[in-house]
Structures are given as structure tokens and as C-alpha cells.
C-alpha positions as CSV (number, residue, x, y, z in Angstrom):
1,X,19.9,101.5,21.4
2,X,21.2,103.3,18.2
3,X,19.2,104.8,15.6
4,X,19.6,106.2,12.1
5,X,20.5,110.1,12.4
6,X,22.3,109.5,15.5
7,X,25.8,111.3,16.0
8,X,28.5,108.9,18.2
9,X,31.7,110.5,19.7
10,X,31.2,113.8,18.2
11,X,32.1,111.8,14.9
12,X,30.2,109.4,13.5
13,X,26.4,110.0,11.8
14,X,24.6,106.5,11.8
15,X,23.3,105.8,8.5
16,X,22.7,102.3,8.6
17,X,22.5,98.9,10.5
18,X,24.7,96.5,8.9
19,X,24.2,93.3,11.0
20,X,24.7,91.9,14.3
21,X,26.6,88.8,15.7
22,X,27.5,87.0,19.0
23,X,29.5,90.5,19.8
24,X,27.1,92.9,19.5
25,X,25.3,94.8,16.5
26,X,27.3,96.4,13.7
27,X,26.3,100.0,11.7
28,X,27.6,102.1,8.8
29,X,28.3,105.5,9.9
30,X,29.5,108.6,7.9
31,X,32.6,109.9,9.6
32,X,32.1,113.6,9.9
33,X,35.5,114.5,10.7
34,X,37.0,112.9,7.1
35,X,34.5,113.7,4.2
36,X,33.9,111.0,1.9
37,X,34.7,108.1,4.5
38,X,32.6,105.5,5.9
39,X,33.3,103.4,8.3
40,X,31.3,100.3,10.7
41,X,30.8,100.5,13.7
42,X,30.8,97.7,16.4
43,X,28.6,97.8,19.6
44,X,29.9,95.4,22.0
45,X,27.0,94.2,23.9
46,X,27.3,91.5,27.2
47,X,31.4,92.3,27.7
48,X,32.2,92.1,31.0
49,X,34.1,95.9,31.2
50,X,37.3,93.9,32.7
51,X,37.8,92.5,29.3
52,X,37.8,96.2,27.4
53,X,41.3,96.5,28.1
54,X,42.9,93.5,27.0
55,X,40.8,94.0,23.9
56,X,41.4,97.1,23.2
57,X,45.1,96.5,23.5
58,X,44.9,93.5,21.1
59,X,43.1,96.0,18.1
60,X,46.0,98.7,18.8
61,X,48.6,95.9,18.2
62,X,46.6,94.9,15.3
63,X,46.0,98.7,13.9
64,X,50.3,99.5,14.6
65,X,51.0,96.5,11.9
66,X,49.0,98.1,9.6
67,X,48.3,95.1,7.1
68,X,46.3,95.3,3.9
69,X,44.6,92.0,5.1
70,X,43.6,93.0,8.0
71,X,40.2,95.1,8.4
72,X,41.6,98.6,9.7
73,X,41.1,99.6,13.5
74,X,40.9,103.1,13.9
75,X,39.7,103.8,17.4
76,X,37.5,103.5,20.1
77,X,35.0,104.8,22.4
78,X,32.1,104.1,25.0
79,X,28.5,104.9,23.7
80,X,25.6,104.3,26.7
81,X,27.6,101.9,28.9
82,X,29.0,99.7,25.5
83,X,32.0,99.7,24.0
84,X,32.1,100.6,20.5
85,X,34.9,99.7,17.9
86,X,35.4,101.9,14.7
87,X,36.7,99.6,12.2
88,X,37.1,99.7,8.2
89,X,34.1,99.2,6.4
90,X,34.5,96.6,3.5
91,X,31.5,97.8,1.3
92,X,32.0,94.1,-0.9
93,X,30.3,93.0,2.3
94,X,31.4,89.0,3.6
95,X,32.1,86.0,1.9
96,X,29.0,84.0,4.0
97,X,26.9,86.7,2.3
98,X,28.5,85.8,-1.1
99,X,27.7,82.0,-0.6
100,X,24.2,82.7,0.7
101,X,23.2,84.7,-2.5
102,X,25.4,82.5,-5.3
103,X,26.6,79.2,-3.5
104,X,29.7,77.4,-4.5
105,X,32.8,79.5,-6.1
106,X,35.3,78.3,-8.7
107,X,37.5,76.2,-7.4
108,X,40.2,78.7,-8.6
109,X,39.1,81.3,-7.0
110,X,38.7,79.5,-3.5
111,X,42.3,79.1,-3.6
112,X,43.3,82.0,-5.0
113,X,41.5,83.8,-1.6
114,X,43.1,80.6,0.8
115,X,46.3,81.7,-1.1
116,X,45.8,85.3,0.3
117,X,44.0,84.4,3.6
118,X,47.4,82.2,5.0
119,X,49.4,84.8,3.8
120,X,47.6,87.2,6.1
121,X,47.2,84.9,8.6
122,X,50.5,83.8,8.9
123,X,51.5,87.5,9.4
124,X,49.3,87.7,12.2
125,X,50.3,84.2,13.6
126,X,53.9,85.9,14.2
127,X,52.5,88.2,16.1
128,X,51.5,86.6,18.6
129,X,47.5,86.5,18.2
130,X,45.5,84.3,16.9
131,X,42.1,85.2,15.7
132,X,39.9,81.6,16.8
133,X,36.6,82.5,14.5
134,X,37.8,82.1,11.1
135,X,34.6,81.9,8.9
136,X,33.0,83.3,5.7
137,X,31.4,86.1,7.8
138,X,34.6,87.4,9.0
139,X,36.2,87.4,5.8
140,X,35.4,90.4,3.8
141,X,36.1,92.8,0.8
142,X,37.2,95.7,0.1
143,X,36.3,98.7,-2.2
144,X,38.8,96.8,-4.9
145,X,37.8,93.5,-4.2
146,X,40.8,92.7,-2.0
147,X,40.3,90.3,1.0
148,X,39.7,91.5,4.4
149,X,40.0,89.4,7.8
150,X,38.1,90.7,10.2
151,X,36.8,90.9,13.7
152,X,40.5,90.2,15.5
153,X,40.1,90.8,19.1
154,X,36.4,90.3,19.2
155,X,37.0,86.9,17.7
156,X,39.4,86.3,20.6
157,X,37.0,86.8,23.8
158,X,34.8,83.9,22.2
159,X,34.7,80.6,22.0
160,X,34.2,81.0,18.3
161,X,32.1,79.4,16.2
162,X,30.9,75.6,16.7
163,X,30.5,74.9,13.0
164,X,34.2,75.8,12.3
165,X,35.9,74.8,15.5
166,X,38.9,72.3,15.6
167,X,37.7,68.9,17.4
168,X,40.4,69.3,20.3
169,X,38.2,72.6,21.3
170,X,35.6,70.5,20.9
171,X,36.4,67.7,23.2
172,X,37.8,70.3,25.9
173,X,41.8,68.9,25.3
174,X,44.0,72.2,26.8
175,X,44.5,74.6,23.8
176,X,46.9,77.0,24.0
177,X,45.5,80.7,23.4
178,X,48.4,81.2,20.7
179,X,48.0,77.6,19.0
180,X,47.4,78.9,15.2
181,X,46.3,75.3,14.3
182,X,42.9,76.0,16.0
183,X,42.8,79.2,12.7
184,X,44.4,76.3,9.8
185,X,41.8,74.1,10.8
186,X,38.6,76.8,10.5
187,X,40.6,78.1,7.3
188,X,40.6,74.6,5.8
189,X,36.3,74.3,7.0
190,X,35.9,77.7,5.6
191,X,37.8,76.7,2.0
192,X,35.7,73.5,2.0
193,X,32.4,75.5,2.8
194,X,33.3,77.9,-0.6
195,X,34.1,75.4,-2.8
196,X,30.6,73.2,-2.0
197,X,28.5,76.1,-0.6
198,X,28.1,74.2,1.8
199,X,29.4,73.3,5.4
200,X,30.3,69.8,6.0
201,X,28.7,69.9,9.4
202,X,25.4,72.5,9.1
203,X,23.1,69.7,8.8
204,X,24.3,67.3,11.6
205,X,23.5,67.2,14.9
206,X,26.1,68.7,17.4
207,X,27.3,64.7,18.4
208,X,26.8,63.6,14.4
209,X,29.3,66.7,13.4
210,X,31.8,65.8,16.4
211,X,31.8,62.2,14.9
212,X,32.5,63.8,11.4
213,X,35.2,65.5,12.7
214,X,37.2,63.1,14.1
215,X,36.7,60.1,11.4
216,X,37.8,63.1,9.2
217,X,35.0,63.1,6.8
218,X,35.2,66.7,6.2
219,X,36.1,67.0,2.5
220,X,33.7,65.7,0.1
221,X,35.6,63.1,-3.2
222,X,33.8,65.0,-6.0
223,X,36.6,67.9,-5.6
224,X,39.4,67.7,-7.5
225,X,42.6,65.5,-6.0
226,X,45.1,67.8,-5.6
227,X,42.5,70.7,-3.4
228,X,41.0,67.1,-1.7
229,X,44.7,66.5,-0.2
230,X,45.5,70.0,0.9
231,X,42.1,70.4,2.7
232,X,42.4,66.9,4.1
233,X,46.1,67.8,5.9
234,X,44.2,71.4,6.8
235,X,41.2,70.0,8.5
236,X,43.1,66.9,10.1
237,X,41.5,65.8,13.7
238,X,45.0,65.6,15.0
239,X,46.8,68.6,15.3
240,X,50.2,67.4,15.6
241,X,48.8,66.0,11.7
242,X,48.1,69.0,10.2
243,X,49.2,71.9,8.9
244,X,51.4,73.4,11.3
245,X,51.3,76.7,10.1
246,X,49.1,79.2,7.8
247,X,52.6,79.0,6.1
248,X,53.1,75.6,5.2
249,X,49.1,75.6,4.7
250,X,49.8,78.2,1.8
251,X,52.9,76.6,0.2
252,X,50.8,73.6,-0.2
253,X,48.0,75.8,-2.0
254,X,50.5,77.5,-3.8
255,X,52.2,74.2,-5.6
256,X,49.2,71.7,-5.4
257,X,50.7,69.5,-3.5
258,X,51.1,68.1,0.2
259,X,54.7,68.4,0.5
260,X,56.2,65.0,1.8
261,X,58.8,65.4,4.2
262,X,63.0,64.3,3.5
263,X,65.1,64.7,6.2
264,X,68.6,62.7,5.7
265,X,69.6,63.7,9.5
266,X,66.1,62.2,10.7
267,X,66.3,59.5,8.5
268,X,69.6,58.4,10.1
269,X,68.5,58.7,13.6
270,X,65.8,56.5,12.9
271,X,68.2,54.1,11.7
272,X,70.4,54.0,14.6
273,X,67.2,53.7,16.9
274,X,66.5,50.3,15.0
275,X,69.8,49.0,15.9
276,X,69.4,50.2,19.3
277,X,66.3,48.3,19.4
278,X,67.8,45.1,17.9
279,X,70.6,45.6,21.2
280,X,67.7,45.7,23.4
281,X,66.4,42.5,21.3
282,X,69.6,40.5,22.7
283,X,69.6,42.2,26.3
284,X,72.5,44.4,25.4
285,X,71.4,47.6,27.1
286,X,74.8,49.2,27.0
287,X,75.1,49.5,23.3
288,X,71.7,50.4,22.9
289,X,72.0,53.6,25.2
290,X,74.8,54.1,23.3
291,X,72.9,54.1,19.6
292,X,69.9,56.0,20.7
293,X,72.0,58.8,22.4
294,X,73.8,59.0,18.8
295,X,70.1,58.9,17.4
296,X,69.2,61.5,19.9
297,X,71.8,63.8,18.9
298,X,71.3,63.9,15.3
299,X,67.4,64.4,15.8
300,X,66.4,65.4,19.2
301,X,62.6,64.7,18.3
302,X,63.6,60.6,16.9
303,X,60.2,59.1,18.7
304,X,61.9,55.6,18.3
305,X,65.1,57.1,19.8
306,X,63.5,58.6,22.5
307,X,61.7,55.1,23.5
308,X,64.8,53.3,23.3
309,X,66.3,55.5,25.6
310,X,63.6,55.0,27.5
311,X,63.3,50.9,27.4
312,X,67.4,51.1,28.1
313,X,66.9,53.2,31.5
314,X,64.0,51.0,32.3
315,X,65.8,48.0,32.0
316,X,68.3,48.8,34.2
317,X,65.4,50.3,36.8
318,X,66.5,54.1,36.0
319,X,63.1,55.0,36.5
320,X,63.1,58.6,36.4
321,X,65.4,59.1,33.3
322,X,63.2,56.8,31.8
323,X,59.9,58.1,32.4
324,X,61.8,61.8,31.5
325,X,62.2,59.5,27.9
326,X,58.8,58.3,27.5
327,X,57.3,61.7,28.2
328,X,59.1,63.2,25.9
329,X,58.6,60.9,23.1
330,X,54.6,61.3,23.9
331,X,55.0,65.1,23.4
332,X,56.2,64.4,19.9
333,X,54.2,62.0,19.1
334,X,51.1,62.2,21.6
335,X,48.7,59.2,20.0
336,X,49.1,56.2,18.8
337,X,48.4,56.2,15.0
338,X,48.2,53.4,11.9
339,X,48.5,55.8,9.1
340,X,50.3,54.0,6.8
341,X,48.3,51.0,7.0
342,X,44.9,53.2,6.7
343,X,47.0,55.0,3.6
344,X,47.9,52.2,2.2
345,X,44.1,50.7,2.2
346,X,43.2,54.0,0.7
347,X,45.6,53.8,-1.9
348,X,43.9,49.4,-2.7
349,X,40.7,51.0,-2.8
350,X,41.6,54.1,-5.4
351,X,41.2,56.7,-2.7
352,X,44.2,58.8,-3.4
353,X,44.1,62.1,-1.9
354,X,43.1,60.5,1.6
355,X,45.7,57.8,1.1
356,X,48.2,61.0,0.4
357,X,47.4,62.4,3.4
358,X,47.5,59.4,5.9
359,X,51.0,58.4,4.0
360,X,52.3,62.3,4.7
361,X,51.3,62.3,8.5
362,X,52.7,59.0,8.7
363,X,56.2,59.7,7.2
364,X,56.0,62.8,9.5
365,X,56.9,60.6,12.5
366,X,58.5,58.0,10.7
367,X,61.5,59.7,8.4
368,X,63.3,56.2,7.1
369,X,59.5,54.7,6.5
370,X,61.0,53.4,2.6
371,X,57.9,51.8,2.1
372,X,55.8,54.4,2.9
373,X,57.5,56.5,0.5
374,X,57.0,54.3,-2.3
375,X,53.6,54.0,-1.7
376,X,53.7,57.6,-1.8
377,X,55.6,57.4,-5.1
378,X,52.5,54.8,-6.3
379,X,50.0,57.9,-5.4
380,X,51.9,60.3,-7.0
381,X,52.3,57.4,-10.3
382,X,48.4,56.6,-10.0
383,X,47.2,60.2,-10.4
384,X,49.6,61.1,-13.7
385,X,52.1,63.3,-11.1
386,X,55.2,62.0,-13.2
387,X,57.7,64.7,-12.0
388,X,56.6,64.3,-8.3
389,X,56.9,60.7,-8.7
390,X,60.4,60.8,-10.2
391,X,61.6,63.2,-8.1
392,X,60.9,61.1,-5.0
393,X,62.4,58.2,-6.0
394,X,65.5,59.9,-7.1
395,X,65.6,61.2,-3.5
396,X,65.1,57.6,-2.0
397,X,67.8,55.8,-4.6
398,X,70.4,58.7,-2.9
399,X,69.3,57.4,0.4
400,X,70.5,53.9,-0.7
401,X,67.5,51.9,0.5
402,X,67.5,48.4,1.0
403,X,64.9,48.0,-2.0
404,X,65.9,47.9,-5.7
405,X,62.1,49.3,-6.1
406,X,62.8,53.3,-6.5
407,X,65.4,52.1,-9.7
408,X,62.7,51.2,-11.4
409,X,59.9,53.4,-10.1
410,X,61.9,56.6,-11.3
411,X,62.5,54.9,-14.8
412,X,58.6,54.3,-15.3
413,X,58.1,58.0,-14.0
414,X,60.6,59.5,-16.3
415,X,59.1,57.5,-19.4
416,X,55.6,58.7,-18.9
417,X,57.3,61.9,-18.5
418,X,58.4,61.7,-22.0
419,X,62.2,62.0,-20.2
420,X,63.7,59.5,-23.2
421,X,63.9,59.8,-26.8
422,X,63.6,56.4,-28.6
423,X,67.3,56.9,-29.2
424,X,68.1,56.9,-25.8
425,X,66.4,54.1,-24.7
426,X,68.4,52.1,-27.8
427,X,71.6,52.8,-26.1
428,X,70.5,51.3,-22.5
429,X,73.1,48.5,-22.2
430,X,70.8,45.4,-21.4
431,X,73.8,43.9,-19.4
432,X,73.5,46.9,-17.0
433,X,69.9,46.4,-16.3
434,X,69.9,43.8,-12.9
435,X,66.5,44.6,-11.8
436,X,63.8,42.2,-13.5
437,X,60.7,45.0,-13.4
438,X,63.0,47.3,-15.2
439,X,64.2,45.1,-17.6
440,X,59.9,44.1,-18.7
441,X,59.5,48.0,-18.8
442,X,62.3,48.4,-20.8
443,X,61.2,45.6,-23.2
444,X,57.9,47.6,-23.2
445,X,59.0,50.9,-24.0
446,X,61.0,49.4,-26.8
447,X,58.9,47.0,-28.9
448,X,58.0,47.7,-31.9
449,X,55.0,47.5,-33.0
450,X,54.7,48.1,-29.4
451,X,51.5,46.6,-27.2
452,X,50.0,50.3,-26.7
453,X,49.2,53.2,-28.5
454,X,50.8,56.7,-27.8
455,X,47.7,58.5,-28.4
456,X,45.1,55.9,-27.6
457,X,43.6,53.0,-25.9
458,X,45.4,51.2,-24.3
459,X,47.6,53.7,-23.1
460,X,51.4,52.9,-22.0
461,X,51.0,53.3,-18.9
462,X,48.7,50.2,-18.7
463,X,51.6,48.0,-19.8
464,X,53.8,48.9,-17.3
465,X,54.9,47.3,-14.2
466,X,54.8,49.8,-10.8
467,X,57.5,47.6,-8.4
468,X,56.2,47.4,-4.5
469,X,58.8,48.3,-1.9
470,X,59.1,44.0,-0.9
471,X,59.8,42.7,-4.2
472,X,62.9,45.2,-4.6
473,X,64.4,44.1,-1.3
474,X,67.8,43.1,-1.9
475,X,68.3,40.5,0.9
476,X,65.5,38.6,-0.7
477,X,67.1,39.0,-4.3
478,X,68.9,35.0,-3.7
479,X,65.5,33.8,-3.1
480,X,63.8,31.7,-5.5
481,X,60.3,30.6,-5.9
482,X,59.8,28.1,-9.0
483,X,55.4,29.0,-10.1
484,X,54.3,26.1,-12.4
485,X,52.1,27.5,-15.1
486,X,49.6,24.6,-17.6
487,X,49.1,25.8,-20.6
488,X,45.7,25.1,-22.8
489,X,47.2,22.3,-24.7
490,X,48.7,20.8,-21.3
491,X,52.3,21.3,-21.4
492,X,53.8,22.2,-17.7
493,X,55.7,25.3,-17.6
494,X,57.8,26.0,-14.5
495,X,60.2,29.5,-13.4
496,X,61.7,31.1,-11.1
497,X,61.7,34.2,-13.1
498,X,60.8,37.4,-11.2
499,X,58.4,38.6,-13.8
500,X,56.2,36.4,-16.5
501,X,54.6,38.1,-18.9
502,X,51.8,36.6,-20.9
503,X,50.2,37.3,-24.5
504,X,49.8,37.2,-27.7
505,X,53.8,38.6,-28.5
506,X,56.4,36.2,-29.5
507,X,58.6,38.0,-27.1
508,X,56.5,36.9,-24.0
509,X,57.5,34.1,-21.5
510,X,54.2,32.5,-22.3
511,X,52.5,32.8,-25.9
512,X,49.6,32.6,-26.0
513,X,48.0,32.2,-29.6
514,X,44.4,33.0,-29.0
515,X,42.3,35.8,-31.0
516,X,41.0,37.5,-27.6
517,X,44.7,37.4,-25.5
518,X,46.1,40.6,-26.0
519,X,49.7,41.5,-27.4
520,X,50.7,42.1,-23.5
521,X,47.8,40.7,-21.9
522,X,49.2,39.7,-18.3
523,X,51.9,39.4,-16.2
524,X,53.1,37.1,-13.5
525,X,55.1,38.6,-10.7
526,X,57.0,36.4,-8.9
527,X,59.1,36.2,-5.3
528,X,58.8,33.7,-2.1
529,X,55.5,34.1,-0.6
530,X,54.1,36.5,-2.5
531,X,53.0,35.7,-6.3
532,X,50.4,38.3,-8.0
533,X,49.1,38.3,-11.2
534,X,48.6,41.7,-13.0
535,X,46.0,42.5,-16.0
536,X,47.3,45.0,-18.5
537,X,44.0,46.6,-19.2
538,X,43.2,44.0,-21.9
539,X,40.1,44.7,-23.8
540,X,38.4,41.2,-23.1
541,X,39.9,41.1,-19.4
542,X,41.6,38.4,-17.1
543,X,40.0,36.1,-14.6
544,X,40.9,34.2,-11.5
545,X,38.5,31.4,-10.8
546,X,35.9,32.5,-12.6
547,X,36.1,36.5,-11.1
548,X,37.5,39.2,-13.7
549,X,39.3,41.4,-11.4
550,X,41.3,44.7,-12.3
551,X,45.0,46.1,-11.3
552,X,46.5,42.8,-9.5
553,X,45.3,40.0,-7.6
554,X,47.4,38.1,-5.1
555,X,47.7,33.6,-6.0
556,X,48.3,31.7,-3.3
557,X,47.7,27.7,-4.4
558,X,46.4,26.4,-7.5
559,X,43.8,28.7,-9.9
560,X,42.2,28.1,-13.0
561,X,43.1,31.5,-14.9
562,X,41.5,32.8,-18.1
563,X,43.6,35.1,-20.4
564,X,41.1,36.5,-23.2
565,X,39.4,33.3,-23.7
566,X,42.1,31.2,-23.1
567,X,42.3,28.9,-20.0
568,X,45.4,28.0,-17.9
569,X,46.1,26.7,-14.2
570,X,48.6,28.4,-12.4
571,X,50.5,27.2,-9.5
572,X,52.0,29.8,-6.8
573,X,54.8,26.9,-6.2
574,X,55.9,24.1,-8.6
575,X,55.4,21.5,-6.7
576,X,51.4,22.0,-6.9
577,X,50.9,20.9,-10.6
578,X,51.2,17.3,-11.0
């Protein structure tokens, strides 16, 4: 319909075809009225003529903000029944046509552009439109190698593009026209396609890719952990689970990290929904609608709150108020979820950016989850994210948790954060420290010749004892478990000791005087019901029953242990070992 040579609107000379798209076909034209500038033209083909004007209205919204990420919108006309956009032309051509002729892009560089791409975005997003086909061929560059987003508007009278779409437009779930979560999740696919070169779902079938989707197998393990947990949040099947906002989507780029969420007032709410729940528990309705309407006040949005309101009004057959409750509470908090538990699995099996990202959506709904911050302090611990780590559980210790843990997980975080000086752990008073875990990783730190070497194998961190939320509960702290240990030349040992440590050391609980037990080769962690033993990374290893296992492994009953080369039994209660 157009040719080379042709002159459009008086104005433009048609030197070129650039490319063409579900929208219509694009061409570079010299604009005769400014020497010198070029610009592209698109040639809406198959609109419906009633949808020119909401269009067109969109692109003069878009062209009054005047954005430098935003692919300029000059005008528009009608050329032989079509209507035809004049737009910017980015001469550095698309990123899809980058990745077609190079493939993957430095990591760096990906999120330098997702840096600049929220930004934009985001400014967009608060106006009111949403763009819904974020991809590498709508992301452009300029003259100067600046980043371009374009084809707003056109975008928007699509359905956009299946191998970037969010799996709720997917599955035909109601998606609001101005829900910018539809944009973070094609964002995140098109950051994930950059740094592989490859899109997660361009070799599946349409019902293999939907599956991918929703299992959340969109971002591959060989990237690094920190860009693995950020595109994990982006591209979550859940929207309530992801990124809110191009915002928040960008502060996460910007600091390499998920934030994980604090909020004290939240944090209480939930508190006083629990009580309300343990009224319920007993029948006592009144007091119960009494704590959750105290919850409810705090934080409107308490999901517990809100179904203890509702289980109090139902009780007493309110069933309106209650069902007013309930509905509420699923707006909030729409599906049922087991992220922490899936997080916490992730975590067991060394998958730490997932288990990140399953821990933040989790604490997301549940604020005064302790546990599933410390597991979230063990993420941040595992990877080397000392400061994170530290941070957190200084956070959690003001909360005043019912767990001892978060005293000790901040001073293991701090050491490996070279936060004391020899001299300063000298002057620790001994009689001050009550917790049993930091009173081992105290001993650790201070021994001399210590157990690990500061520049070498095995490292410090090896020797160390991270403390799980449980064993720091303070209501359990009066409980004692007596673990029988027999030593190689049959002696019975028996303690109630929280933590046993085992090797070669004098200053051990158990000595062990064989040429393969290391100085700190194990350790024995002990409270009711749940006794663990822990290799130190020892260089010949530690075995239960005749497995060599890594990290900890739970005892429950009687098990012949080898240390090194040096065989014990080892009783999870005393009574066991006769």
C-alpha cells in the first residue's frame, strides 16, 4: 500500500520499510517539513475506526508528559482508509533485534536497562495507562543509546503478546485495564529473555508454557542469586505475590535484594488476632470481637483479624457481617498459599533465591511469622549476605520475639562481618552470655589456635552454629532432654546440655583422640524432641549408620555414629543406652 518515494500528509517522503507487527507495518520517512529529521511511521491495519479515538487520545496523553523513555508521538493522520501514527524513530533499532544478532547480554547491563525501564514505567503507571506488550521488540534505542519504550497505545488495543503475558490473562481471571502487574510480570520475562537469550516459554507448547507459568519455572538457577530472586518476585504466578509496582520492582534491582517486609503495627495486629483466636478456642466470642476489632484498627488489611471477626459474627449467626468479614479477608489474601513451608524446603534443599522468594510472599501476609524471618535470616547467612542477615535480626530482637534465636543469629552475622576485634570479643563477660549457641560460637571465635583458618580451608563459618527459631523458644528453655552418648572405649556419657561439641580439642564436651577427628569435628544439638547432629565440614566427614551426610541430620533413637574414623552410639534420650 506504501512505497518507497511516496509523500504522506504533505510531509513525510518514505524511504524505507522498517518492519511490521500485529498493528500494522512500520516505515522510515524523511520529514520534509524539519530538515535533518527522520521519523517512523506506523500504518494501522485491521482497527476498527471506533477505536482511532480512544487511541489517539491515549498517544496525546503520552506525547503532553513528554518523557525521555518514552518513544515521542508527534501526530497523526489517515493515509488510504488507515490510520497512521508518526512516532520517534530510534535508529539503535530494538532490543529483540539485539538478541537475535548477539544473544544473551551482560548481566550488568540487563539490569542497568530494567533499572531504567521501571523507572519509565512507573512514570507511566501514574498515569493512568498501562502499556500490556512489554517485550524486546518494543524496547528501543535511541541516537545516544538511551532506552526507548515504545508502541503505548497500540500495545493497549491488543491482547499483547502470548509469550510475555501474565498467567491470570492467560487463564481469563478479570484483569483490570490499569493493573500495572500485567507490565512487571512481561518486564521480569523480558529481563529473563536478555540475560539467557532466550525466552523461557518459546519452545513449549501453548499448555506446556501455561504449566511453566504457574509452577513458576520461569527463571533458570545458573544466574546469579541475587538477579534469580528479583526476577522470581517479578514473574510470580500470583499477582497479589509479586511486585506490586514498576517501583518496588526497581528498588529491588537497584539494591540486589528482595526487600523483606517489617511492619511493627502489622506485626501487632497479628498478635491480637491470635489471642482473639485462642477466645474463640474457649467459646468466648465477646472478647474475641473485642481483640480482632483492636487488630482491625491497627491494620485494616490483618487477614487473621479479619477471619476472626468473621468466625465471631458467625458464631453468634451474624451472617451478613460475617460474610462482609470473610470477603474481605479473601480480597487481601485471595488463595490459599504454603509458602513458608515450600520456602523452607527450598532453603533444606540449597535452593536459596526461590526459597527467598516463597519466604518474602509469605511474610507478606503473615507480618509476626518469627520463624519465617529467621529462616529468612538463614538465606541471607547461607549466601554470605552478613549485613542483611544482621540487620534482620536486630530488627526481630527489638520486636522481643518469643525465641532467644535472633541473639545469637546477629552475633554469628556480625562476626563473619568482621564486626569484632579480638579485643572485643575478650571483654564479653561469659556470665552475661545465657544462650548455649552463643556461648559455643563464642568459644569458637576465641580459641586459640582456633579450629579454622581465616584465609583458608576450613573456613569459620563452617564452625559455627546457625540457631533455628524452636530451639531459642524461651518457654521451652526449662525443658530438659538428657542424650546418652558411648564412647569408643565404652564409657556412657549422658547431658542435658543444649549443645555438645565433639573433637579432637581438649575444650570439647567429648574428646575424641583419633588422628582423622577434627579439632571441631561435630556437634550435638540438643532440646525435647528434637536432637540433630551437625558436621563441621571436617575433612574425613561424619556418618550416621553407615551414610556420610552434610549440614545436619535429625537422631531420633539409637545410631551408630562415626566421627573421622572413630565410632560411637548415640542415644536421642538416656534411657536408650543400657
Amino acid at each position: 500500500m506504501i512505497s518507497v518515494g511516496d509523500l504522506l500528509d504533505e510531509t513525510y517522503r518514505v524511504v524505507g520499510r522498517l518492519g511490521s507487527g500485529g498493528f500494522g507495518e512500520v516505515f522510515l520517512a524523511d520529514d520534509e517539513a524539519i530538515p535533518g529529521r527522520q521519523v517512523a511511521l506506523k500504518m494501522l491495519t485491521g482497527r476498527p475506526p471506533g477505536e482511532h479515538g480512544a487511541l489517539v487520545h491515549e498517544m496525546r496523553s503520552l506525547a503532553q508528559f513528554n518523557h525521555p523513555g518514552v518513544v515521542a508521538f508527534h501526530h497523526h493522520f489517515m493515509s488510504q482508509g488507515q490510520l497512521v501514527l508518526a512516532m520517534e524513530y530510534c535508529p539503535g533499532r530494538s532490543l529483540d533485534d539485539r538478541l537475535v544478532g548477539g544473544g544473551a547480554v551482560a548481566i550488568d547491563e540487563v539490569f542497568r536497562w530494567g533499572v531504567v525501564l521501571c523507572d519509565t514505567l512507573a512514570f507511566v503507571h501514574g498515569k493512568g495507562i498501562v502499556h500490556h506488550d512489554i517485550k524486546p521488540a518494543n524496547i528501543l534505542f535511541a541516537q545516544n543509546g538511551s532506552l526507548k519504550v515504545g508502541d503505548f497505545g497500540v500495545a493497549n488495543m491488543n491482547t499483547g503478546t502470548r509469550l510475555y503475558l501474565a498467567p491470570e490473562m492467560l487463564l481469563g481471571e478479570p484483569v483490570s485495564r490499569t493493573d500495572a502487574r500485567v507490565d512487571v510480570y512481561a518486564l521480569g520475562i523480558t529481563l529473563v529473555e536478555a540475560a539467557t537469550g532466550e525466552n523461557p516459554f518459546e519452545l513449549l507448547k501453548p499448555e506446556e508454557a501455561l504449566r511453566a507459568r504457574v509452577a513458576h519455572q520461569t527463571v533458570p538457577s545458573n544466574l546469579p542469586r541475587w538477579t534469580q530472586e528479583v526476577l522470581l518476585r517479578a514473574t510470580h504466578p500470583t499477582p497479589e505475590l509479586r511486585f506490586q509496582n514498576m517501583a518496588e520492582f526497581g528498588q529491588a534491582i537497584r539494591s540486589r535484594h528482595v526487600p523483606y517486609v517489617l511492619d511493627g503495627q502489622r506485626i501487632k495486629a497479628h498478635g491480637l488476632a491470635e489471642r482473639a483466636e485462642q477466645k474463640l478456642a474457649k467459646r468466648q466470642w465477646k472478647q474475641a470481637q473485642q481483640l480482632a476489632d483492636q487488630a482491625l484498627h491497627i491494620s485494616p488489611d490483618c487477614t487473621v483479624a479479619l477471619l476472626a471477626a468473621g468466625r465471631c459474627n458467625l458464631m453468634i449467626r451474624r451472617t451478613k457481617q460475617a460474610q462482609q468479614f470473610f470477603s474481605r479477608a479473601l480480597d487481601v489474601s485471595p488463595r490459599m498459599h504454603v509458602q513458608k513451608e515450600l520456602g523452607w524446603l527450598h532453603l533444606e534443599e540449597g535452593n536459596v533465591p526461590m526459597a527467598i522468594s516463597l519466604l518474602c510472599d509469605h511474610l507478606d501476609r503473615n507480618a509476626a511469622d518469627f520463624e519465617a524471618y529467621n529462616l529468612l535470616l538463614e538465606c541471607f547467612y547461607r549466601t554470605g549476605r552478613f549485613e542483611a542477615g544482621e540487620d534482620l535480626a536486630r530488627k526481630m530482637m527489638e520486636q522481643k520475639t518469643p525465641s532467644d534465636c535472633f541473639r545469637n543469629n546477629r552475633f554469628i552475622c556480625r562476626l563473619l562481618n568482621d564486626g569484632y576485634t579480638s579485643a572485643a570479643l575478650a571483654k564479653i563477660d561469659d556470665t552475661d552470655v545465657v544462650n548455649p549457641f552463643v556461648a559455643y560460637n563464642l568459644a569458637v571465635a576465641r580459641e586459640k589456635p582456633s579450629s579454622w583458618s581465616a584465609d583458608g580451608q576450613p573456613a569459620l563459618r563452617e564452625k559455627l552454629l546457625f540457631q533455628d527459631y524452636r530451639s531459642g523458644l524461651l518457654k521451652d528453655s526449662s525443658k530438659q532432654n538428657k542424650v546418652s552418648v558411648r564412647l569408643p572405649d565404652g564409657r556412657l556419657y549422658e547431658t542435658d546440655a543444649q549443645v555438645v561439641a565433639l573433637g579432637s580439642l581438649a575444650s570439647n564436651e567429648l574428646v575424641l583422640s583419633e588422628p582423622s577427628v577434627s579439632r571441631r569435628h561435630a556437634v550435638i544439638t540438643n532440646r525435647p524432641s528434637a536432637v540433630w547432629l551437625h558436621d563441621l565440614g571436617s575433612s574425613v566427614g561424619t556418618q550416621v549408620d553407615g551414610k556420610k551426610f552434610e549440614g545436619r541430620v535429625f537422631l531420633d533413637g539409637v545410631h551408630k555414629v562415626n566421627v573421622g574414623r572413630a565410632t560411637i552410639e548415640v542415644a536421642s534420650r538416656a534411657d536408650l543406652l543400657v
